[in-house]
N, C-alpha and C positions, 0 to 999 in steps of 0.2 A: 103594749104591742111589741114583736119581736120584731127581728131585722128582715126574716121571712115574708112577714106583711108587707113591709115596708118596697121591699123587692116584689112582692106579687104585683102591689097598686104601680110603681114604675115600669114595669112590663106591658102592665095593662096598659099604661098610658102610652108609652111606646109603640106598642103596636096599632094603637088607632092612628096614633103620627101616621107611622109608616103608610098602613091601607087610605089615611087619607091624602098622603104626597101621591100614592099609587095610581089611586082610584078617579081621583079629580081632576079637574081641566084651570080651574076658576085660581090664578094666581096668588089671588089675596086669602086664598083659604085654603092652599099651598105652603103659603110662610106660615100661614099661622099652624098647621100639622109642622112643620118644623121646631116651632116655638114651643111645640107643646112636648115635642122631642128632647128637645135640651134641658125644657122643666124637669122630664121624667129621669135625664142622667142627674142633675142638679139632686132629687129624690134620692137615687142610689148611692152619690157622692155623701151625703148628707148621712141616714143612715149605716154608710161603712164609718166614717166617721164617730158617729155617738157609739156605735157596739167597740173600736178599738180606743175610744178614748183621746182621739189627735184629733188638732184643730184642721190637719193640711186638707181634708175632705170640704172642710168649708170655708177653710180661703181658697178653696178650686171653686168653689159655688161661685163663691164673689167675683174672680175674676170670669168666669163660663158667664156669669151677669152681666157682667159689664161689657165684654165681647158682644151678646145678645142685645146688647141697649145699644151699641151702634149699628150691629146689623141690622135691626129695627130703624133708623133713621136711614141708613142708607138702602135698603130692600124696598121700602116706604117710597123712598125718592124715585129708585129705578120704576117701579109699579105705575109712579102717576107720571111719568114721563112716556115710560108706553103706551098709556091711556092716552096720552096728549094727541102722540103722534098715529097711534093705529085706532085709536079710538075703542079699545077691546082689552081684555084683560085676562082671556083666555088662552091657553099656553098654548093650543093647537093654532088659534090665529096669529101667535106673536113668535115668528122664524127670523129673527132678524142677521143672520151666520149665511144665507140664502142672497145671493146675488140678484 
C-alpha cells in the first residue's frame, strides 16, 4: 500500500471524528469521535514516517499516546462526575459556565 491510502483511511477516519463531535449531543460519544481523531493523526504521523524513513513520526505517535491515556483517565473522571451531579450526560443539559 502507498502512503496515498494510508492518508485517504486517516481522513476518512477524521472526518467521522469531526461529524460526530458536530453532530452529537451524548458526551461519552463526544470523547470517543475525539479519540478517534487523534487515532487518525496517530495514522498520518505513522505513515509519513515509514515513506521518509525517520523514527520522529513514531516517537510523536508514542508521545500523542500517551497524552491520550491521560486524557482518557481524566475526561473519564470529569464525564462521571457530571453524571453524579446533573445526572445526564448530554452536552445540551450540562451548562456548568451559567450562573
Amino acid at each position: 500500500m502507498s502512503v496515498g491510502h494510508y492518508l485517504l483511511l486517516s481522513a476518512a477516519l477524521f472526518a467521522v471524528g469531526v461529524v460526530g463531535v458536530v453532530t452529537r449531543r451524548n458526551s461519552i460519544i463526544v470523547y470517543m469521535c475525539i479519540e478517534l481523531m487523534l487515532n487518525a493523526v496517530n495514522l498520518t504521523f505513522i505513515a509519513f514516517a515509514r515513506q521518509l524513513g525517520d523514527m520522529g513520526g513514531q516517537i510523536f505517535t508514542f508521545m500523542v499516546m500517551t497524552v491520550a491515556a491521560a486524557e482518557a483517565a481524566v475526561g473519564l473522571a470529569i464525564i462521571i462526575s457530571v453524571f453524579r451531579n446533573r445526572l445526564s450526560v448530554d452536552v445540551d443539559d450540562v451548562n456548568l459556565l451559567k450562573g
